[in-house]
N, C-alpha and C positions, 0 to 999 in steps of 0.2 A: 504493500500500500504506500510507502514510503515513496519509493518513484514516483507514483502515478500522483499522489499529495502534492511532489516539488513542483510538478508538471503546472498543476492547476493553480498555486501560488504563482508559478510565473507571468503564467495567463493576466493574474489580478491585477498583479503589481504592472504589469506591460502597459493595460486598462488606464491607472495611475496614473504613470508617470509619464509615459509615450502617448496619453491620450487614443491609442488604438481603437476603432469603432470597431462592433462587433458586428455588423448586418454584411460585411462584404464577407468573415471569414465564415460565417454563418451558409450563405449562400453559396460558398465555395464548396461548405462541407453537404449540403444537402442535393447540389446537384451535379457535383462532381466527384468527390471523394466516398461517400456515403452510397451512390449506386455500383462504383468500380468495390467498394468492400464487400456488397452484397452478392455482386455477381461473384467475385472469384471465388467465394466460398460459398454459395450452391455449386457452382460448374464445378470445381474441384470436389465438390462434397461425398464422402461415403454413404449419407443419408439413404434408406431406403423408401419409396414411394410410402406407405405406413408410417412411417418416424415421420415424413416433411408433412404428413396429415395429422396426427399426433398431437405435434408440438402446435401447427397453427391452430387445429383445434382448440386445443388446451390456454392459448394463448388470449383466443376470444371469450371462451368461457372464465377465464378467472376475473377478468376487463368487466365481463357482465354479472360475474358475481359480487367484485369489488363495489360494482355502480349501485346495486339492486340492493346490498348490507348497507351500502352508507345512505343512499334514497330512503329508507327504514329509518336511519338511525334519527336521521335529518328531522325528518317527520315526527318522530318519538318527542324530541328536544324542539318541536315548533318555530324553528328556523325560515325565516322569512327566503320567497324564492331567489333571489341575489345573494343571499347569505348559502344554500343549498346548493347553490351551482358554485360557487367558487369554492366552496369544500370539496365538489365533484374534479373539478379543474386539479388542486391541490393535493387530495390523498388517492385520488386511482392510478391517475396517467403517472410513469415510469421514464427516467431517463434511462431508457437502452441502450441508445447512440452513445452518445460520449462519455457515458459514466459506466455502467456498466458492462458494455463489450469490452472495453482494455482489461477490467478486472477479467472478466471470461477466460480471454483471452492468457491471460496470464496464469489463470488457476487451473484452468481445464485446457492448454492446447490448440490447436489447429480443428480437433473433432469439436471441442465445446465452442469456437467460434463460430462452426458454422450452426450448430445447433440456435445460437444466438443472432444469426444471421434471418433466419427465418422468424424469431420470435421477434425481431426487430422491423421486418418488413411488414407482419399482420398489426405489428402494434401501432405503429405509424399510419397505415389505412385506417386504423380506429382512433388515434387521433385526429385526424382530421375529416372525423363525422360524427362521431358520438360528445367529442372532444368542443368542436368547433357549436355543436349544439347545445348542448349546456353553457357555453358562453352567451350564447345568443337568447335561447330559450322563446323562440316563435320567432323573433326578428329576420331570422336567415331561413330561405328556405331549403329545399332537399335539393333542389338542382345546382345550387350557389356548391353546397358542402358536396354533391357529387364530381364538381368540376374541381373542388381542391385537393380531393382523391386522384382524380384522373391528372393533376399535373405534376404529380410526385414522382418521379422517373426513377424511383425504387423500386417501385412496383412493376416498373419495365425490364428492368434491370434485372429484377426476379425472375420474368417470366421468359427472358431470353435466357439465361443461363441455364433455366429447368426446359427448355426447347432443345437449345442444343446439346447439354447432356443427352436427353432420351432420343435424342437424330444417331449421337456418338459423333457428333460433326468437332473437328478438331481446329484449334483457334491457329493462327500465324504464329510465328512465334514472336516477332516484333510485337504484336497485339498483345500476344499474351504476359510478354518480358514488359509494358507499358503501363498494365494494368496491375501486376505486380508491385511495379514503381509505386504507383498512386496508393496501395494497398497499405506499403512499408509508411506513409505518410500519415495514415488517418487516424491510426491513436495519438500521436504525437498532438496533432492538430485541434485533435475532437476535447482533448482535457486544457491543451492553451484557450480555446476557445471557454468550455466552463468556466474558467478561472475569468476570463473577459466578461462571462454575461453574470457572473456571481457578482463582480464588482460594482456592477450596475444597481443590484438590485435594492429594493426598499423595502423598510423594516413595520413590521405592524406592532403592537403592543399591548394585545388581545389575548395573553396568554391561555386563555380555555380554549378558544377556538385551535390554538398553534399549537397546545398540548393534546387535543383531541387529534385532528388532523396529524402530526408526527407520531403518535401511536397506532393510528391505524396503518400510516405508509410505513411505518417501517414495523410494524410489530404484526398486525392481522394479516397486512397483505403475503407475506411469506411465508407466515401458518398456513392461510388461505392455498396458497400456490402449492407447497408441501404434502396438504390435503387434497388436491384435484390431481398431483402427478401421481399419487400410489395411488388413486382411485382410477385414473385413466391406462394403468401399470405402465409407466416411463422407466425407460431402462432409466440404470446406476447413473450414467452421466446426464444423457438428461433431464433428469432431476434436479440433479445440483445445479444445471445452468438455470432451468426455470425457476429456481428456487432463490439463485441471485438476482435474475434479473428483478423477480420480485420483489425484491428486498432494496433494490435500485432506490435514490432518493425520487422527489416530485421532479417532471421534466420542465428544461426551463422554456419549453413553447408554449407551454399554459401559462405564463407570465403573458405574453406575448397576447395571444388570444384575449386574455382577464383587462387586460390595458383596452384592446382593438372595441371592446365590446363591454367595456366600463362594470365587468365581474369582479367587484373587491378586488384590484389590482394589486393593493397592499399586501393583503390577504394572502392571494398566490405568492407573489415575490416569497413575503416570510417565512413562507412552507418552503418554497424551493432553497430557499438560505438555510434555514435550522436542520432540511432533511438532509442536506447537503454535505451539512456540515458533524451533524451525530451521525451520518451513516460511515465517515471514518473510522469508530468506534463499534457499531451494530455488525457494520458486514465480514469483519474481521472476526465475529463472535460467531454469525452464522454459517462463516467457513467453515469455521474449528468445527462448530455440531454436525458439516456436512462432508467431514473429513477433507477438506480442504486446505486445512493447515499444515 
């Protein structure tokens, strides 16, 4: 954890001192670096047709079990609708991308990357419709949120790399030695950037709501996840990858969204700063119980 910590302090301090905007390297990461990560690990993937069903299954269902416990819970405690939806914003969605895959990456390998490759491309499509809805909550319609899906070139990315695996069509090697490159680049990038958009962020001081919300993102949701991979019988490692990424802090595109769409913007930020910042501490304990130490 210790690397991937200096990584994102550098980020901050960059943010700081370089005044470094974060929307170009952002953009960089989501439609360049971010679809070359995707593909090269399906196309290379050992995955079998069942595992890549599996995990994305598994990955929608904990999304809609996470949404449907806290929608309950919301309602229980009489939370006004902008107060309910920024808690949806804040304790369901998962930073996968930049927080989580490097850990993967690092604990589990080349196999748990790609495993995480896939959990990262269903969960990104569910951001931006389930995600983008509860910010909005009536204001946006279903065609608006369908066209924000359709212009995520992850999902492209996805879907050529599982094309030409099941062809057996084989890439150039220039292509392939390119894509590589850009590969070797994205964890690097993907936690400079956290640390850029961490340093941005704004602090709420609503302690209930921040201690509510941080226990559920980091305590239920990876009980949660825990309990849907032996029920869905996930092998040994895929487990442990679904089981971190759950345990991922709050992602920081729901900042983003909470601002675009005036959801308790404070609100999100604070989540994504506190989960951010105790999941240094939480995921290194949930390693250990998942033999990952």
């Amino acid at each position: 954890m210790l690397p991937l910590l200096l990584l994102i302090a550098a980020g901050a301090l960059a943010r700081v001192s370089l005044q470094i905007e974060a929307k170009p390297l952002a953009r960089l990461t989501l439609y360049l670096l971010s679809p070359a990560l995707i593909f090269n690990s399906l196309y290379h993937s050992q995955l079998t047709g069942p595992q890549l069903g599996q995990l994305a299954g598994g990955t929608l269902l904990l999304i809609v079990t996470l949404s449907l416990v806290l929608t309950l819970l919301c309602r229980l405690l009489r939370f006004p609708l902008p107060l309910a939806s920024a808690m949806q914003l804040g304790a369901v969605f998962m930073n996968v991308g930049s927080y989580s895959l490097p850990i993967i990456a690092a604990a589990c390998g080349t196999e748990g990357l790609e495993r995480g490759a896939v959990i990262m491309v269903v969960h990104q499509m569910l951001m931006f419709t389930l995600a983008i809805f509860f910010a909005a909550r009536g204001t946006l319609g279903p065609q608006r949120a369908l066209s924000k899906v359709l212009q995520m070139p992850t999902a492209y990315a996805a879907l050529a790399a599982l094309i030409l695996r099941t062809l057996g069509y084989p890439l150039p090697g220039w292509l392939a030695q390119g894509i590589s490159l850009l590969c070797q680049a994205c964890i690097p990038i993907f936690l400079l950037l956290l640390g850029i958009q961490l340093a941005d962020m704004l602090f709420s001081q609503r302690w209930f709501l921040l201690t509510l919300g941080t226990c559920f993102k980091l305590g239920f949701a990876p009980v949660a996840a825990n309990f849907l991979a032996r029920l869905l019988h996930f092998d040994s490692l895929s487990q442990q990858v679904f089981v971190l990424a759950a345990a991922s802090p709050t992602a920081v595109v729901t900042t983003m969204l909470a601002v675009e769409f005036d959801a308790e913007p404070e609100l999100v930020s604070s989540l994504t700063l506190v989960t951010t910042l105790l999941s240094l501490f939480s995921i290194p304990l949930i390693m250990q119980l998942l033999g990952l130490g």
